[in-house]
Backbone as JSON, one array per atom type, in Angstrom:
{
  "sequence": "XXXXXXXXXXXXXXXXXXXXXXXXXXXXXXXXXXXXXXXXXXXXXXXXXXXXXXXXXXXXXXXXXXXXXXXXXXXXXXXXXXXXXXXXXXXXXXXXXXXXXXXXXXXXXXXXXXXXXXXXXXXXXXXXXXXXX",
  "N": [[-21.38, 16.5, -12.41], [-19.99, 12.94, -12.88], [-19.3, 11.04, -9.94], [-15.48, 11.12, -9.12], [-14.95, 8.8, -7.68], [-14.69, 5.47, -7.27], [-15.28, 2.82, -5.12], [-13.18, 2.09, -2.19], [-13.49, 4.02, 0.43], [-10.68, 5.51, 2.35], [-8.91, 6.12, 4.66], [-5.34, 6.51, 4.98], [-3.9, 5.67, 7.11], [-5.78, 3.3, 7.69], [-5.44, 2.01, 5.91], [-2.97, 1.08, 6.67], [-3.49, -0.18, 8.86], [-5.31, -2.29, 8.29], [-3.87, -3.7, 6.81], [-1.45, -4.42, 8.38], [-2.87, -6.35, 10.36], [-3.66, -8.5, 8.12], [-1.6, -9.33, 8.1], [-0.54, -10.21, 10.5], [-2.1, -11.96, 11.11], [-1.57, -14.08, 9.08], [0.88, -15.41, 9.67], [2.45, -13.62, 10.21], [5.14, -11.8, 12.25], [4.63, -8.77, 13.0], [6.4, -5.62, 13.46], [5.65, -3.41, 15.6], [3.99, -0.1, 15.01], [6.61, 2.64, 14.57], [7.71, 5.75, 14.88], [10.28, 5.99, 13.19], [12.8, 5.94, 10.33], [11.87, 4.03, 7.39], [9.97, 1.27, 6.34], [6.05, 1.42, 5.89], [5.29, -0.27, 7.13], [7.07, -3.41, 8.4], [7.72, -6.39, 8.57], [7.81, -9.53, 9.21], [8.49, -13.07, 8.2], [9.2, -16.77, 8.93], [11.94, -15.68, 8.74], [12.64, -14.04, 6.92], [11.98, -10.13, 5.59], [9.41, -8.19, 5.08], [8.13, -5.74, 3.75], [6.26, -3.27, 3.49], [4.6, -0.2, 2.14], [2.13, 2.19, 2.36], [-0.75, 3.67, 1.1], [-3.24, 6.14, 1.09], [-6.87, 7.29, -0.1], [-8.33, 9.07, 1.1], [-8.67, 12.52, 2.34], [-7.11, 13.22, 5.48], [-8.22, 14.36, 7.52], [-10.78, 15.09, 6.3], [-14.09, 14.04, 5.51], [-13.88, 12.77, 2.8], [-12.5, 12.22, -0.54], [-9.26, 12.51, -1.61], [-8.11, 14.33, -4.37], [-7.02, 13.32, -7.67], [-4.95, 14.47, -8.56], [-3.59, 14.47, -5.91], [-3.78, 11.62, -5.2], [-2.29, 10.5, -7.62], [0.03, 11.93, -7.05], [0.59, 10.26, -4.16], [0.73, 7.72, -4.85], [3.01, 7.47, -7.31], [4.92, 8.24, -4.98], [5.04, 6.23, -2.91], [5.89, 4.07, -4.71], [8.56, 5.12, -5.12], [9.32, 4.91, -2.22], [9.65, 2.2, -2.47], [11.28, 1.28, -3.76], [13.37, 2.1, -2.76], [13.6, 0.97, -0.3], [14.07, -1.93, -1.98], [17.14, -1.82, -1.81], [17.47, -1.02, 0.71], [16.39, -3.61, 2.28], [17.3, -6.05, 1.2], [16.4, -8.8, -0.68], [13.72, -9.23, 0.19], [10.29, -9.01, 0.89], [8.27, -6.97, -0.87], [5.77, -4.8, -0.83], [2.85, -2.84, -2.4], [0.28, -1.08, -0.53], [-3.13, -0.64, -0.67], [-6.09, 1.13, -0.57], [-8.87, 0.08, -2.78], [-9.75, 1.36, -5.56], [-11.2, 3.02, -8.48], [-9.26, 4.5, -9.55], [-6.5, 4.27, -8.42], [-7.0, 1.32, -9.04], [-6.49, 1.77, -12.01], [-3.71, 2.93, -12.15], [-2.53, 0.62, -10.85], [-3.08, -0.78, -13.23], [-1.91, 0.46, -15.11], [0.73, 0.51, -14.53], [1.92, -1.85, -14.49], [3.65, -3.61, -15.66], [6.2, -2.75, -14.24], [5.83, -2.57, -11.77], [5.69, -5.61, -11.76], [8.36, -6.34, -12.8], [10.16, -5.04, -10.75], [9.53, -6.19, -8.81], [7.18, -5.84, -7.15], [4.47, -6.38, -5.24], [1.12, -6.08, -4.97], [-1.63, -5.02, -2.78], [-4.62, -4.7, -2.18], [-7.13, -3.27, -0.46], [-10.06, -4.05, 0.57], [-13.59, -4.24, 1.0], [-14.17, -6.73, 1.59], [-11.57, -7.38, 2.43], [-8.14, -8.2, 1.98], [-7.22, -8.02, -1.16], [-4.95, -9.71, -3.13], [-2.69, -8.78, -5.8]],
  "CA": [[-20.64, 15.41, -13.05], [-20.12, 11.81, -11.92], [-18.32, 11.2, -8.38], [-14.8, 9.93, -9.85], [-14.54, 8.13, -6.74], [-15.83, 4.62, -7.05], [-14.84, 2.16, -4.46], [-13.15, 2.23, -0.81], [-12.53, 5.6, 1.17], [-9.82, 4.8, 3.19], [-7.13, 6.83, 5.0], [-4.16, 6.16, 5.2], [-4.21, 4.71, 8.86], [-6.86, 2.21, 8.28], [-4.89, 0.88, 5.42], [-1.96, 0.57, 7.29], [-3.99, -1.0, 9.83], [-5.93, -3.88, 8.18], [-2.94, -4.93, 5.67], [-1.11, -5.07, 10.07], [-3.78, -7.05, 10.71], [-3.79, -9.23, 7.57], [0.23, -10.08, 8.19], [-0.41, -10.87, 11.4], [-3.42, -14.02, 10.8], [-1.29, -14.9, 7.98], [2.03, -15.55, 10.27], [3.71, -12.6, 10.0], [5.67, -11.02, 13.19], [4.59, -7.31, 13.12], [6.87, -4.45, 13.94], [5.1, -2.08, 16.21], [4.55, 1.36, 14.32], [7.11, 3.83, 15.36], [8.5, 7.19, 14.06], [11.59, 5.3, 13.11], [12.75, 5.67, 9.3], [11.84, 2.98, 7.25], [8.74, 1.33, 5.5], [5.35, 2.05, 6.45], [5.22, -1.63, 7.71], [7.81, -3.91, 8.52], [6.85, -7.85, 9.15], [9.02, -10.89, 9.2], [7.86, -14.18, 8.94], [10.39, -17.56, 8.13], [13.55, -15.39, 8.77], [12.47, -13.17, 5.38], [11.33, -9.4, 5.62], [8.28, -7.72, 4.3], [8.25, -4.45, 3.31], [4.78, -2.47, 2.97], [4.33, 1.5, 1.94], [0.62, 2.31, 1.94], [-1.26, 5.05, 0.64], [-4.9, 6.22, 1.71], [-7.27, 7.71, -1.17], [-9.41, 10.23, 1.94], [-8.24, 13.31, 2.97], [-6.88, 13.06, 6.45], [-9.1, 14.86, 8.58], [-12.52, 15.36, 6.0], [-14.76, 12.91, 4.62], [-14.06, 12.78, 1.22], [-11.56, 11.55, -1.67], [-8.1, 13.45, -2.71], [-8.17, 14.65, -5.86], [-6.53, 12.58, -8.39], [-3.95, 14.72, -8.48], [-3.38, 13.72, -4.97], [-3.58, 10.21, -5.64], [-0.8, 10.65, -8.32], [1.79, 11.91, -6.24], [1.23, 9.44, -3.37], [1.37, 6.48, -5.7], [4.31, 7.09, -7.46], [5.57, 8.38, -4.01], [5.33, 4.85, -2.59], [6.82, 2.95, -5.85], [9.71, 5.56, -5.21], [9.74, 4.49, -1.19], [9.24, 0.86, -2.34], [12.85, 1.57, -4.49], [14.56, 2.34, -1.47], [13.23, -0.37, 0.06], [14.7, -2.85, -2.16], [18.23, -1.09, -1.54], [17.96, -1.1, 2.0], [16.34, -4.92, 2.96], [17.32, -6.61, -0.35], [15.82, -10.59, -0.67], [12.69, -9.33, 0.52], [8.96, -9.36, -0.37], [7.72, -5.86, -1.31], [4.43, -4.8, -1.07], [1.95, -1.18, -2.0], [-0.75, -1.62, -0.16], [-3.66, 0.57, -1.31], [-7.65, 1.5, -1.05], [-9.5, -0.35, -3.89], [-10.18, 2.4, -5.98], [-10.47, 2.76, -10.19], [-7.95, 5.8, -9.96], [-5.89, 3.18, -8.28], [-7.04, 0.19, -10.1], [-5.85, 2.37, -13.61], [-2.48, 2.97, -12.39], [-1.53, -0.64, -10.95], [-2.63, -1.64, -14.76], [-0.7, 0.83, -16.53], [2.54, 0.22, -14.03], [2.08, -3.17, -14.26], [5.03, -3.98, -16.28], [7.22, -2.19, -13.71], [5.62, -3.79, -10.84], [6.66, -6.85, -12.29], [10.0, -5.96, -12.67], [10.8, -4.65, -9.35], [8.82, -7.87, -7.72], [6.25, -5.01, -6.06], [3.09, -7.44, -4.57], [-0.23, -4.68, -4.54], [-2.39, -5.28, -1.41], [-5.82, -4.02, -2.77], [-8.06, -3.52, 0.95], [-11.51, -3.97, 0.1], [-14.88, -4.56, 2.05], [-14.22, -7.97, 2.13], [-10.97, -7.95, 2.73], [-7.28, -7.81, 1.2], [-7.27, -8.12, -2.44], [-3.2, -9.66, -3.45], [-2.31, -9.06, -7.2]],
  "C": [[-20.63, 14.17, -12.18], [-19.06, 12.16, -11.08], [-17.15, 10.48, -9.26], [-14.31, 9.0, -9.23], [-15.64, 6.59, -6.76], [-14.91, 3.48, -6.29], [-14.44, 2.07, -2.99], [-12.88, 3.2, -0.5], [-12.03, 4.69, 2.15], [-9.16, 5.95, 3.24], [-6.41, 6.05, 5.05], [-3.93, 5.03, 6.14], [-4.76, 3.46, 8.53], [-6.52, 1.78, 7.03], [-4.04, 0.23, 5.71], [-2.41, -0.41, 8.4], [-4.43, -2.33, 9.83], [-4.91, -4.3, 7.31], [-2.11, -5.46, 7.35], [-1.67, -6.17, 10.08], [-3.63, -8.59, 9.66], [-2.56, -10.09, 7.72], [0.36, -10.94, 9.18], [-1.49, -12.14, 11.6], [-2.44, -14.61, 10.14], [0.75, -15.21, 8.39], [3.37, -15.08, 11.08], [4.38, -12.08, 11.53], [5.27, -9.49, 12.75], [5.22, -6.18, 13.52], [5.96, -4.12, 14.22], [5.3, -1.23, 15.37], [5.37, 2.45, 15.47], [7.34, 5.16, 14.69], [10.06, 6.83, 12.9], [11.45, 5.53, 11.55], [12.63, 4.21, 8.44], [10.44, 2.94, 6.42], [7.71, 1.34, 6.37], [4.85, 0.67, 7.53], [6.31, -2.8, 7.44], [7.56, -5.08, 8.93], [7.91, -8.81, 8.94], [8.17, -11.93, 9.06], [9.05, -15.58, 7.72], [11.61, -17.35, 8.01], [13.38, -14.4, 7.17], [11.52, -11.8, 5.96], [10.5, -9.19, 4.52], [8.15, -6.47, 4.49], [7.02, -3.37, 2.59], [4.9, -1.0, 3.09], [3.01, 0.66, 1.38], [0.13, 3.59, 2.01], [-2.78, 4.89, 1.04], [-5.78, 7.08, 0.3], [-8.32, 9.14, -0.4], [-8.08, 11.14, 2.17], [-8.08, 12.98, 4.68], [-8.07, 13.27, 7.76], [-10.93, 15.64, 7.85], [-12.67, 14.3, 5.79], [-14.78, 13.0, 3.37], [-12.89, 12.56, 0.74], [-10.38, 12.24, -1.84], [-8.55, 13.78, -4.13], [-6.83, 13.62, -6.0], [-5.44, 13.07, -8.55], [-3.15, 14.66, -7.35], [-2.8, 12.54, -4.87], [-2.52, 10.19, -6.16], [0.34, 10.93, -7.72], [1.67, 10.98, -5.18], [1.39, 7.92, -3.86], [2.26, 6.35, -5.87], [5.6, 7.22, -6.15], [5.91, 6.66, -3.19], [5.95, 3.91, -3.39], [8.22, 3.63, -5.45], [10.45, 5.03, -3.56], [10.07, 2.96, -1.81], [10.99, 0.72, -2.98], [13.79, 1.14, -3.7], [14.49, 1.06, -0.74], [14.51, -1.71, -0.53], [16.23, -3.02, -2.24], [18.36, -1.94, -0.31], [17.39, -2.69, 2.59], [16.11, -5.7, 1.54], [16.66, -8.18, 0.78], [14.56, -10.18, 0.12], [11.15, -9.29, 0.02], [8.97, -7.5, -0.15], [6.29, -5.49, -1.9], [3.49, -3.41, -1.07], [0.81, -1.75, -1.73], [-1.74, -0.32, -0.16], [-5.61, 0.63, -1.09], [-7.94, 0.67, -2.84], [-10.42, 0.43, -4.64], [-9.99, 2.49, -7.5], [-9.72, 3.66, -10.38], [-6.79, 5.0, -9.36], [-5.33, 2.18, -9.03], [-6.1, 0.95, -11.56], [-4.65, 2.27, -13.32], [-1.44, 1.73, -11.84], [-1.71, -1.07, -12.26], [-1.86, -0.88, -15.45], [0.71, 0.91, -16.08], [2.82, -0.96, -13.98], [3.32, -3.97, -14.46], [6.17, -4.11, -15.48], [7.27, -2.54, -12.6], [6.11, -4.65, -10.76], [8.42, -6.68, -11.84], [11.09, -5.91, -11.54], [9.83, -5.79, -8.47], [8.04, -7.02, -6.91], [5.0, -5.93, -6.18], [2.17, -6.03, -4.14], [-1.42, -5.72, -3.78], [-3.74, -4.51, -1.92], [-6.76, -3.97, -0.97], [-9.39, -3.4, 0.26], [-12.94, -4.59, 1.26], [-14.96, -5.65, 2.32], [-12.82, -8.53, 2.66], [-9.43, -7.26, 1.83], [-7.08, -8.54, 0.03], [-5.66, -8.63, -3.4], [-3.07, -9.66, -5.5], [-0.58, -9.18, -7.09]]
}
């Protein structure tokens, strides 16, 4: 059958790493990662926090994709961190930052609505770069 993987492998890490990266060109102050509860990235910039949970679409330690049923729970798992989020550092930006992937892509369009709603900003990482819808 076809691969249903079309787009970036990414762990986890090395999304958390280049959206870091992108915060920090683009002004941001960076929390250091620690163990500490909280979001998966924490940034300031202007006296306003930023608030990133990011998900990876590779298995940790193979080369290759999650299953989709994978995918599914750490998606909505991050909309459900992203929740808390807006609880715990209200007036802030809120952002899932994610592998550019069409098992991805499908479910920022069919949460789109809800996105909206809750003011969630999706960080797409892609080969050229970070992708902001």
């Amino acid at each position: 059958g076809k691969n249903e993987f079309l787009g970036m492998l990414l762990r986890e890490i090395e999304v958390e790493n280049k959206i870091r990266e992108y915060l920090q060109q683009n002004g941001f102050s960076v929390e250091p990662r620690t163990r500490r509860q909280g979001p998966d990235i924490l940034a300031k910039k202007d006296g306003k926090y930023c608030c990133v949970e990011v998900e990876g679409n590779m298995k940790p330690k193979e080369e290759r994709s999650l299953a989709p049923s994978q995918k599914y729970t750490h998606y909505f798992r991050a909309i459900g961190q992203l929740a808390l989020r807006i609880s715990e550092y209200p007036n802030s930006t809120y952002i899932l930052g994610l592998p550019k992937d069409e098992y991805y892509q499908d479910k920022v369009s069919k949460t789109k609505v809800a996105l909206e709603k809750l003011v969630i900003k999706v960080y797409f990482v892609t080969e050229r770069g970070i992708e902001i819808l």
